[in-house]
C-alpha positions in Angstrom: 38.3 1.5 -8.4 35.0 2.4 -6.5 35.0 2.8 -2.6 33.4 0.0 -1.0 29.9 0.6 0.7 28.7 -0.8 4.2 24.9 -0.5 3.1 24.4 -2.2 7.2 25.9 1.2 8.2 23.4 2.6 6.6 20.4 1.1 8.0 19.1 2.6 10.8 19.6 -0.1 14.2 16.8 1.7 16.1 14.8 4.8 14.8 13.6 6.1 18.0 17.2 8.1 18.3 17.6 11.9 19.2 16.8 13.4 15.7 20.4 14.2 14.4 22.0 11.5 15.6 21.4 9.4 12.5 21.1 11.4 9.7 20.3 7.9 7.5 17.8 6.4 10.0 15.6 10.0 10.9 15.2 9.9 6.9 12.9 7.1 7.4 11.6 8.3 10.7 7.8 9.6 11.6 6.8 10.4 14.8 3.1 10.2 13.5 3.5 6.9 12.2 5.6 4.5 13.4 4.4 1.6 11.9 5.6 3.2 8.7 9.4 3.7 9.8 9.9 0.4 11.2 8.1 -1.4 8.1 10.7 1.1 5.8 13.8 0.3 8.2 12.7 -3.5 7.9 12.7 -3.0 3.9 15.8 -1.6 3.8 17.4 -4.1 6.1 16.0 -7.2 4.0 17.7 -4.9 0.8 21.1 -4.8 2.4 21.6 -8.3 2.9 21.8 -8.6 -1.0 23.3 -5.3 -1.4 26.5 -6.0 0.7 26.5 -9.5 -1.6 29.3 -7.8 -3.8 30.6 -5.7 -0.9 28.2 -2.7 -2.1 30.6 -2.4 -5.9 27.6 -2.2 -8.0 25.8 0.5 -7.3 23.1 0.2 -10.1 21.9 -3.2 -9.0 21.5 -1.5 -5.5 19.2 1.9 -7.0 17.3 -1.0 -9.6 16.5 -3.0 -6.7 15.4 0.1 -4.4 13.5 1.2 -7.4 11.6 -1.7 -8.2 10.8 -2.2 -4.5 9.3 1.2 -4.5 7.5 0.3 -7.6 5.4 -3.0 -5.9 5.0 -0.8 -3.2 3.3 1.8 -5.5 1.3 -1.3 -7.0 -0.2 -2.7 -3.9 -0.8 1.0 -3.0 -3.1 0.9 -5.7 -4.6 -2.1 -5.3 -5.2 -1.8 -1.7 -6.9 1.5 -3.2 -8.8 -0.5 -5.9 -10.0 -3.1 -3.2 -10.4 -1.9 0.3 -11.8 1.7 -0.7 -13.6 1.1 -3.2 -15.5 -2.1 -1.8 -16.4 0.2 1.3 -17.8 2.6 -1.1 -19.7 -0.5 -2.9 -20.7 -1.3 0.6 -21.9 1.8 1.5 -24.2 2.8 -1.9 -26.1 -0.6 -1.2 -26.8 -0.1 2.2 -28.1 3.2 1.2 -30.1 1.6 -1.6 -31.5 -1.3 0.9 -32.4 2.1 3.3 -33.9 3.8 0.9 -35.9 0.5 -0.6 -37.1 0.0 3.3 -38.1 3.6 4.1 -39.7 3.6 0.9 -37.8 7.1 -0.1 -37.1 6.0 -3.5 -37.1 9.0 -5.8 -35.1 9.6 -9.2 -32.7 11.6 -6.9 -31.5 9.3 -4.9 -31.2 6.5 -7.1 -29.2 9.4 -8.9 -27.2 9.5 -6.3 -26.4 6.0 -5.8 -25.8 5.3 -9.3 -23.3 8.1 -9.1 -21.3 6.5 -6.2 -21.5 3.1 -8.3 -20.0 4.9 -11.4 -17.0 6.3 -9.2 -16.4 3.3 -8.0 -16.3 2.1 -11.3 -14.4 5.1 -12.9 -11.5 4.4 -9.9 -11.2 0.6 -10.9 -11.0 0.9 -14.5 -8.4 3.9 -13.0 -6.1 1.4 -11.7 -5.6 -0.4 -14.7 -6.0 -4.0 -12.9 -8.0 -6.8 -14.9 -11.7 -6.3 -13.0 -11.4 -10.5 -12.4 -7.9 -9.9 -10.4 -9.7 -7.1 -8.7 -12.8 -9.7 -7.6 -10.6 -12.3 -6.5 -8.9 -9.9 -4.4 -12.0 -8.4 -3.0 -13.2 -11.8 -1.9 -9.6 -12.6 -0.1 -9.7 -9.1 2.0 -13.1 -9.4 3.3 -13.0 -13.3 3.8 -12.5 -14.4 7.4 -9.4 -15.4 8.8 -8.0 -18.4 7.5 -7.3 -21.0 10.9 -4.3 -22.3 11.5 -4.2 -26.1 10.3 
């Protein structure tokens, strides 16, 4: 029969410990990024509530459920990329079209070059293999103003 596993042992309580101290927790901390440790120690502290369900016997449910939360995490990686960067990009070739339009410097070369930031743009959506409508609706809810509280 298989040891039992304390997965809360293994979640760090606090991650701004002496390096060393907690050889789990300083696996999950960066000093240049905080916001990153605490957002992985709050992951893996939501994971061990249903970990320690079965007092931690089956071990595959716990590396399928650590693996698929890496995998979403992986997705909305890329679809932050798809979104957020590339709108910004969008963003920027139009205002340098509308620049170029006012200051009347329109020349073949740099409606080249603004056609070439629109077709890397394009090139890194089709990329990320999301349907272009999902990628719109999302588009509109990142940039749209705050919702207010009802």
């Amino acid at each position: 029969m298989p040891k039992t596993l304390n997965f809360t042992n293994l979640v760090p309580d606090e991650l701004e410990a002496d390096l060393g101290t907690h050889p789990w927790g300083d696996l999950i901390y960066d000093e240049d990024c905080l916001v990153s440790s605490y957002a992985a120690q709050a992951c893996l502290k939501e994971l061990a509530i249903p970990w320690t369900d079965d007092h931690g016997q089956d071990r595959k449910y716990v590396l399928c459920t650590l693996d698929l939360t890496l995998s979403l995490l992986a997705t909305w990686r890329r679809a932050c990329q798809a979104v957020i960067l590339n709108e910004d990009r969008l963003d920027a070739a139009t205002e340098e079209l509308a620049s170029l339009m006012a200051e009347g410097r329109l020349s073949v070369e740099a409606l080249a070059n603004v056609s070439k930031s629109l077709d890397e743009v394009a090139k890194a959506r089709a990329k990320a293999s999301f349907n272009e409508s999902d990628l719109r609706t999302l588009a509109k809810a990142a940039f749209a103003p705050k919702k207010e509280a009802q």
